[in-house]
C-alpha positions as CSV (number, residue, x, y, z in Angstrom):
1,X,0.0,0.0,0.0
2,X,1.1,3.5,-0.7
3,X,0.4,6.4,1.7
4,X,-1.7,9.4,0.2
5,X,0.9,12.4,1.4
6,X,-1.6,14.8,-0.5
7,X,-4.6,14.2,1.6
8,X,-2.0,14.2,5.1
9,X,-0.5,17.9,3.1
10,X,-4.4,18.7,2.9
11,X,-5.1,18.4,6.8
12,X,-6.9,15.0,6.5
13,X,-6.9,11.9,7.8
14,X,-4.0,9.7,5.9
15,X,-5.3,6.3,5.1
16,X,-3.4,3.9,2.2
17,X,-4.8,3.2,-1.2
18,X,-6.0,0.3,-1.3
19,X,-6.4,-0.2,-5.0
20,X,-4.7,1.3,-8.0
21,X,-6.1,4.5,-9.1
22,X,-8.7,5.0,-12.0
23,X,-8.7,7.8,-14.9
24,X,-11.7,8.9,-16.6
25,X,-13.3,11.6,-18.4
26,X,-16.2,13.6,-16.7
27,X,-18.7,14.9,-19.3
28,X,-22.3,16.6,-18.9
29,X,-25.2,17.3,-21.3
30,X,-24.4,21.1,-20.4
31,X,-21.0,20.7,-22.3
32,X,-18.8,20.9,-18.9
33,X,-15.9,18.7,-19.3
34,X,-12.7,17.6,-16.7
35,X,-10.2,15.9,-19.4
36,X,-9.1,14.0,-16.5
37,X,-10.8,12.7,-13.0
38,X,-8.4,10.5,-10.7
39,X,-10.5,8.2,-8.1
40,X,-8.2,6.4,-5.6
41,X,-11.8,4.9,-4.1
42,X,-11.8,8.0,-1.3
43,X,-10.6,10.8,-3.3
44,X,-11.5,12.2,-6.8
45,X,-9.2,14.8,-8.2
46,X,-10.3,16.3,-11.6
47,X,-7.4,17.6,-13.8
48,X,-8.0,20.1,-16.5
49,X,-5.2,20.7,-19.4
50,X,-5.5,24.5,-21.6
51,X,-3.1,25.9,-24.2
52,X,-3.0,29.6,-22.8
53,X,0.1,30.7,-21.0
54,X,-1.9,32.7,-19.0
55,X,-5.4,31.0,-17.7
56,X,-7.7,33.2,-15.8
57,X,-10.7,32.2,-13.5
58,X,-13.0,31.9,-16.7
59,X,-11.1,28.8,-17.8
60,X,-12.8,27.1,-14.3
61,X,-15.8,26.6,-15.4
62,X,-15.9,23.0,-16.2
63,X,-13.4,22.8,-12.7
64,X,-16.1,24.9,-10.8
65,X,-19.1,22.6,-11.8
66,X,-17.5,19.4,-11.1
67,X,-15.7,20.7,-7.7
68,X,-19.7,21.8,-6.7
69,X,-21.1,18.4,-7.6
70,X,-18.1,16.1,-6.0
71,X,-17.8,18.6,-3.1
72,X,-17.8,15.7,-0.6
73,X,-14.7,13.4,-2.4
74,X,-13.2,16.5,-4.5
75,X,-11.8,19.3,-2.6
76,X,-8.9,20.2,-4.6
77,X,-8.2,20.5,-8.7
78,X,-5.5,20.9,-10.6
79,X,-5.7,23.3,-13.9
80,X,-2.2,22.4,-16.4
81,X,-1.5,24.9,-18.3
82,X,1.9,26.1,-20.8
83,X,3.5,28.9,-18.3
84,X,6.2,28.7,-16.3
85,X,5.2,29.0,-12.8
86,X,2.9,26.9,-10.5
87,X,0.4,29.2,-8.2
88,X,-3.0,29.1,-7.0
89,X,-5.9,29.9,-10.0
90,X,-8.6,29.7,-7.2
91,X,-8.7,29.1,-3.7
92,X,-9.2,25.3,-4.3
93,X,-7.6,24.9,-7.8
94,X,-3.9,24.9,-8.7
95,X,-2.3,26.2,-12.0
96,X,0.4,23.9,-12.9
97,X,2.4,24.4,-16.0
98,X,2.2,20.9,-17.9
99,X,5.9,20.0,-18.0
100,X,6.2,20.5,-14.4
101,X,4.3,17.8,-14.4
102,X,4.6,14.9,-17.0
């Protein structure tokens, strides 16, 4: 088993994965889309990817939507982006550039 560190850095209760993590897509009839959603069975953590080198609150709409309607497993996001520097987007969404990353 492997320790989740992110939900100890988060304040929560550290438990160990149990099973390997899933990756899906999260789509609604409204259009919203997460490109990716990872579900360690406790935790979902939705991971959106855009172009711009400088992404601004309006590129959270998809992020917002699924954040609202996972509140309970989904307290954190992660927006990738092609900048240079990592910093907070929102207060529960962090702007990552994509090489950082992968």
């Amino acid at each position: 088993s492997t320790p989740d560190f992110a939900a100890a850095a988060r304040g929560k209760n550290l438990y160990f994965v149990r099973r390997r993590p899933s990756c899906s897509i999260w789509r609604t009839s409204n259009g919203y889309e997460v490109e990716f959603v990872i579900d360690d069975g406790h935790t979902l953590l939705p991971i959106q990817g855009k172009t711009t080198t400088q992404p601004s609150t309006s590129d959270l709409a998809s992020m917002n939507v699924f954040l609202d309607e996972y509140a309970d497993r989904a307290t954190v996001g992660v927006l990738l982006y092609a900048g240079a520097q990592p910093f907070w987007i929102a207060k529960n969404v962090l702007a990552a550039p994509w090489w950082m990353v992968l």
